[in-house]
C-alpha positions as a printed Julia matrix, in Angstrom:
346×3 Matrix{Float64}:
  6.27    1.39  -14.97
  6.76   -1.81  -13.06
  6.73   -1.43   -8.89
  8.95   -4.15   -7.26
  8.06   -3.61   -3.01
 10.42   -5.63   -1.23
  8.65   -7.41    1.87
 11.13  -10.4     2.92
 13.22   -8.46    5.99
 12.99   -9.68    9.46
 13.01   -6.8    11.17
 15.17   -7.39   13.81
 15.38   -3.98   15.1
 12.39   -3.69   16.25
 12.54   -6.87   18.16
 10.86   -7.96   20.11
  7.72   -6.78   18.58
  9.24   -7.74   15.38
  9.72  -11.72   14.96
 11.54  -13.9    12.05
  7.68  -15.05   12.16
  5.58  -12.32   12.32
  8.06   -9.36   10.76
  7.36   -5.47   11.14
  5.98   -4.72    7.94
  2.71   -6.93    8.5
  1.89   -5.53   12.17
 -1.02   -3.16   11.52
 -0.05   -0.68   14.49
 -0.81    2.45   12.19
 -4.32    3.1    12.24
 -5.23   -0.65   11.65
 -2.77   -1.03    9.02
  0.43   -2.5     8.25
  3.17   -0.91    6.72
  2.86   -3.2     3.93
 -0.69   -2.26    3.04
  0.33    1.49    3.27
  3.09    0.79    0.77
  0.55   -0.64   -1.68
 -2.07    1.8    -0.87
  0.38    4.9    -1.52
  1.05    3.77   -4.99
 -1.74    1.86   -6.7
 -4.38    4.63   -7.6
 -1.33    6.06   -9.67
  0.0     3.13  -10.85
 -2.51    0.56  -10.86
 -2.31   -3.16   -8.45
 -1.63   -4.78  -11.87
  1.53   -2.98  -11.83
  2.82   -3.46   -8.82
  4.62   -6.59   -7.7
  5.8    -7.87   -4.28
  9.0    -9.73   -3.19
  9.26  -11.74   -0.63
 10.46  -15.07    1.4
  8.39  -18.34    1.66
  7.1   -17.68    5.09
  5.66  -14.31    4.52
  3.61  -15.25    1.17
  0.48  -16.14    2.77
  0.36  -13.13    5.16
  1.04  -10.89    1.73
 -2.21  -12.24   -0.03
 -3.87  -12.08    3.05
 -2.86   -8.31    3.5
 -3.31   -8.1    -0.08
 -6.45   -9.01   -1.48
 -6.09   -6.58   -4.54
 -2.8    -7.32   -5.72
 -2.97  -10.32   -8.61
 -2.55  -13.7    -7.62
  0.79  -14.08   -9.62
  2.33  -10.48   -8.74
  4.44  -11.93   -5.24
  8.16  -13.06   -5.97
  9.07  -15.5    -3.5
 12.99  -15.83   -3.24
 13.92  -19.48   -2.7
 16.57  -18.87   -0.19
 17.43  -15.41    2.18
 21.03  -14.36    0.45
 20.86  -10.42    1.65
 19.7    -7.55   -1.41
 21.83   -7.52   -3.59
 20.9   -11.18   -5.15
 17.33  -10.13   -3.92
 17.25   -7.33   -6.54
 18.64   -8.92   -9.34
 15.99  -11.72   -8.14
 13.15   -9.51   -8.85
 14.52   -7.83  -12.05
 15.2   -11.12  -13.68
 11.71  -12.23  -13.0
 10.43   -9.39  -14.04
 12.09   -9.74  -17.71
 11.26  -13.93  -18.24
  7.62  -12.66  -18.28
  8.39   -9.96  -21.03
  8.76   -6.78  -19.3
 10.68   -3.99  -19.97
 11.31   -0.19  -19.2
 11.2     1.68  -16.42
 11.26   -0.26  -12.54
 10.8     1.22   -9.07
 12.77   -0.71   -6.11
 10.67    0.41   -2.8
 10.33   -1.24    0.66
  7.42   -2.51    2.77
  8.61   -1.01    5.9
  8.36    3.1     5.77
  5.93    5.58    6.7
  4.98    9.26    4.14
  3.06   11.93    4.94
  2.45   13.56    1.53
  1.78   10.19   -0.69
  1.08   12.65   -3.99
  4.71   14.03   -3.17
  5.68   10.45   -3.81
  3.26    9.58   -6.52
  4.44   12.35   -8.45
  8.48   12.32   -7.48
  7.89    8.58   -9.41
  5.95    9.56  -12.46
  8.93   11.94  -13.34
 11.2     9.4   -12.81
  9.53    6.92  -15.02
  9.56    9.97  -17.68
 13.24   10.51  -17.63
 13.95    6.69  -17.44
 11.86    6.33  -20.63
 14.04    9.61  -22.23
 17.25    7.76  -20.47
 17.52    4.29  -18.87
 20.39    3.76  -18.84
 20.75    5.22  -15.36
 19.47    6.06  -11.94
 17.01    8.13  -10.77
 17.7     8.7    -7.35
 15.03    9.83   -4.62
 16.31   12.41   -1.8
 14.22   13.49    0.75
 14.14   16.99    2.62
 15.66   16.25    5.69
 13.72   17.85    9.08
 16.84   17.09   11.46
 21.05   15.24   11.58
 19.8    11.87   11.46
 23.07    9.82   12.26
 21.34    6.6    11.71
 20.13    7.29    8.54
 22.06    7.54    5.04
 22.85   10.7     3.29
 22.49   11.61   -0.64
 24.9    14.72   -1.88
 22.37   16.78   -4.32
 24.36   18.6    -6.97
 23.5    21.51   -8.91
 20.51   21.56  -11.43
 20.6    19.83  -14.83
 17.07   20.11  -15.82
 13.79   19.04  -15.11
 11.2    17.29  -15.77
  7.21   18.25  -15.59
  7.03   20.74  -12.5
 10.27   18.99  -10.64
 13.76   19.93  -10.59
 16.71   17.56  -11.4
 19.74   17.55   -9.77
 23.07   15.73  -10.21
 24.0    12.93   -7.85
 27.41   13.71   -6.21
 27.58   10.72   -3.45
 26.01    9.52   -0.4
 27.0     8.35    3.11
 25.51    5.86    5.15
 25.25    6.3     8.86
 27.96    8.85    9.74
 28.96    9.73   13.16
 26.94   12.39   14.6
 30.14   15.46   14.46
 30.03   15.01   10.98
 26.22   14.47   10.5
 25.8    17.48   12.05
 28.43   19.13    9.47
 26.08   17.47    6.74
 23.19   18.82    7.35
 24.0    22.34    7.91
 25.52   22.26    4.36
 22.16   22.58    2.71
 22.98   20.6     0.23
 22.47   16.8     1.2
 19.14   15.11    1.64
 17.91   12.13    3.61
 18.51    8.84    1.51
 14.89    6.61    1.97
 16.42    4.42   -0.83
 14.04    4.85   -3.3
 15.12    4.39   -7.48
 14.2     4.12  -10.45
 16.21    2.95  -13.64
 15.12    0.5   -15.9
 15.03   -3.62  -16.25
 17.67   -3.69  -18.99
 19.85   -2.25  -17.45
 19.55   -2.89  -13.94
 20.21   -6.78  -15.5
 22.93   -5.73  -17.38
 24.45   -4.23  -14.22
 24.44   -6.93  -12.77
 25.33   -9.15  -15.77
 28.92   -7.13  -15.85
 29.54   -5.89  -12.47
 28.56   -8.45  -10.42
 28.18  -12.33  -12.01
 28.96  -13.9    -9.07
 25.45  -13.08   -8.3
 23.82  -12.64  -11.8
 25.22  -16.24  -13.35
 24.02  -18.17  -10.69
 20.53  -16.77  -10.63
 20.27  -16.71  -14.79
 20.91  -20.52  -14.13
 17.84  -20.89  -11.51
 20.94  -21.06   -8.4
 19.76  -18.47   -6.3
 21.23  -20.74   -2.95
 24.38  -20.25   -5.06
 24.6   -16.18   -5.67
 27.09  -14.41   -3.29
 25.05  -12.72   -0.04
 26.01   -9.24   -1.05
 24.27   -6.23   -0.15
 23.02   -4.29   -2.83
 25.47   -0.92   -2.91
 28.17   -3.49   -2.7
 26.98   -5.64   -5.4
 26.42   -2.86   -7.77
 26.27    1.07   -6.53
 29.85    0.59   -5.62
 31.03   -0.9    -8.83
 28.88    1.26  -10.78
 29.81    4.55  -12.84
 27.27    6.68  -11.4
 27.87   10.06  -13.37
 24.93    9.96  -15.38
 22.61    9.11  -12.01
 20.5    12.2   -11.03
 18.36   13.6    -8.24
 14.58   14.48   -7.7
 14.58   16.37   -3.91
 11.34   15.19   -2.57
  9.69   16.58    0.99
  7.24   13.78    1.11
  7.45   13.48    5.24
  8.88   10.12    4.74
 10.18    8.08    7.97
 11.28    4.44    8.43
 10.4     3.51   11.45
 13.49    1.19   11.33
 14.52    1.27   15.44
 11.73    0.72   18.16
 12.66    4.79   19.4
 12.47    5.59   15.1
  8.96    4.08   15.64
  8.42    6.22   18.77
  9.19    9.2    16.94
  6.91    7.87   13.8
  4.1     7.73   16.35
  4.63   10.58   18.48
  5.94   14.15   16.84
  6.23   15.6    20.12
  9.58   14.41   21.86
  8.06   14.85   25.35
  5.32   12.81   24.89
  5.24    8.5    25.47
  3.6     6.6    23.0
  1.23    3.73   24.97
  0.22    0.63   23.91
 -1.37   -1.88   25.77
 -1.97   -2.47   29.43
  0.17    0.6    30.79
  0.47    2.77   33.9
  3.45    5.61   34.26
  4.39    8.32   36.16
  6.66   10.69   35.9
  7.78    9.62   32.08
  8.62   11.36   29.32
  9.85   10.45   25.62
  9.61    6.42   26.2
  7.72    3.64   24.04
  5.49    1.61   26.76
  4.53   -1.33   24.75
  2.97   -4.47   26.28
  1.52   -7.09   24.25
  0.58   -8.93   27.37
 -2.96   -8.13   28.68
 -2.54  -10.75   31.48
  0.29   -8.07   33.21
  0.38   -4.46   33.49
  3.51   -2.44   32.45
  4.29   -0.26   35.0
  6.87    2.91   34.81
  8.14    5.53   37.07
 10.27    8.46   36.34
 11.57    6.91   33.0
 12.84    9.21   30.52
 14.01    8.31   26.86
 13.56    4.61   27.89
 12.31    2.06   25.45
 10.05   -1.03   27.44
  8.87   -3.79   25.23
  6.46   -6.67   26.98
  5.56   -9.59   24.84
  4.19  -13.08   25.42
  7.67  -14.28   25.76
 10.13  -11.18   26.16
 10.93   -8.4    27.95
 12.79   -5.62   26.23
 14.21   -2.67   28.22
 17.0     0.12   26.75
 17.27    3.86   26.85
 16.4     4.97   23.68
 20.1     5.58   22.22
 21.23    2.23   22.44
 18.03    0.63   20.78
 20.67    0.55   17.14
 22.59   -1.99   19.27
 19.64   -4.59   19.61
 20.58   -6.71   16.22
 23.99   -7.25   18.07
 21.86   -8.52   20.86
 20.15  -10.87   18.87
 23.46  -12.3    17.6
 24.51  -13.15   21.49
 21.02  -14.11   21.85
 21.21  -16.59   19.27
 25.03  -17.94   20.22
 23.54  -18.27   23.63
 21.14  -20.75   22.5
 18.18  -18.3    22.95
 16.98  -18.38   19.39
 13.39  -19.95   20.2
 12.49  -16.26   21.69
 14.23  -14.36   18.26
């Protein structure tokens, strides 16, 4: 099985620790590594570094080999413009077949955090096996949630239709992305929807061919070596949406996956304990609880008193400060950032 790791987001996020030129998934903040090299890590003593590929944008190639001693020299995809995932997919998949490959593909992401790695290991080998039975389909990863996640998407898990080596597999009845916490909270106490890390597996034919029917306002222009041409869709929209998903199915996973997608999502990633700060950096508190004191600035101290659920971000050049429910709103900030003619400091 091929591995396609996508590595090209921005990260914006987690800004300001996360820059368009130095991006979350190469800051080695988790025990000396980057989310990147755990990616790789998790996945090549099953799969082997000559399997496993990584896609990216022009800036971030050198930091990738750099990151990345053992992956092959000609195993990073570099996307010649930034048109959103959807053409970034059929990007990779096309590259993958003008070099000859075929069968079974994995679509997984630089920027997430696991526990149990032989949950995940494993969860893919019996993918690959029922892609190689089947590929015309998907083979959908769902992870055990631990708590309603509103921010988050959801995958409905049907009932069993078979299995494969010791894992169960279920039928794929839907997912939603992001729903309001009422009816998050309604999801999860049904039992029967899982966290959605966005993790598949299906295979290069007919991933291509997907895209080749559904969606050629991408697929045509990239076939032709346009990729500055192919509609900026995202991925569900380009295909998932459009697609007849009846034959997708399910393998429930409890790997202890997180993505560590919001600067309070990284709190949490670093911290299990709610009441607890995590510190980085030139700090001093008092009388805080569940905050992220990060300064990147050893020439100041960060100083805190009675903060609670507070996110403070010092950088070289920024200053970030938002209790931690309103940290999903920074992207937005970026955007008046930007239209404010800010966008040195983005």
């Amino acid at each position: 099985m091929k591995l396609v790791i996508f590595a090209g987001g921005i990260g914006t996020r987690l800004w300001p620790l996360s820059r368009v030129n130095s991006p979350k998934q190469f800051d080695r903040i988790f025990n000396g590594k980057s989310t990147l090299q755990l990616a790789f890590d998790r996945i090549a003593p099953t799969f082997g570094a000559d399997n496993i590929y990584i896609q990216t944008s022009p800036l971030y190639k050198d930091a990738i080999v750099e990151q990345l001693p053992q992956l092959p020299a000609g195993n990073v995809f570099v996307e010649p413009d930034r048109r959103d995932l959807g053409p970034a997919v059929c990007f990779a998949v096309n590259e993958l077949k003008k070099r000859g490959q075929s069968g079974a593909v994995a679509l997984l992401w630089a920027d997430h955090l696991m526990e149990r790695t032989e949950e995940f290991s494993g969860a893919l080998q019996s993918a690959e096996e029922m892609i190689s039975a089947d590929g015309d389909r998907f083979v959908f990863l769902a992870e055990r949630p631990r708590f309603a996640n509103n921010n988050l998407g959801w995958i409905k898990v049907g009932k069993k239709k078979g299995s494969s080596g010791s894992r169960d597999i279920h039928g794929f009845e839907g997912w939603r992305y992001r729903p309001p916490q009422e009816e998050c909270d309604e999801i999860y106490r049904s039992g029967n929807a899982f966290w959605n890390p966005g993790y598949f597996v299906t295979s290069i034919d007919y991933l291509l061919d997907s895209y080749r029917r559904l969606a050629p306002e991408i697929y045509d222009h990239i076939a032709a070596g346009r990729y500055d041409l192919a509609a900026p869709l995202h991925f569900d929209e380009a295909i998932i949406e459009r697609l007849d998903l009846s034959n997708a199915v399910v393998i429930k996973t409890n790997m202890g996956w997180s993505d560590p997608g919001t600067l309070y999502a990284l709190k949490e990633a670093l911290e299990k304990s709610q009441s607890e700060n995590v510190i980085h950096g030139k700090v001093s508190c008092l009388h805080s609880e569940d905050s992220l004191l990060y300064n990147l600035d050893d020439k100041k101290v960060l100083a805190a008193v009675g903060l609670k659920g507070m996110v403070v971000v010092n950088t070289r050049d920024a200053i970030l400060v938002a209790p931690k429910d309103e940290v999903v709103h920074i992207t937005k900030l970026l955007k008046k950032m930007k239209e404010e003619g800010l966008e040195e400091y983005l």
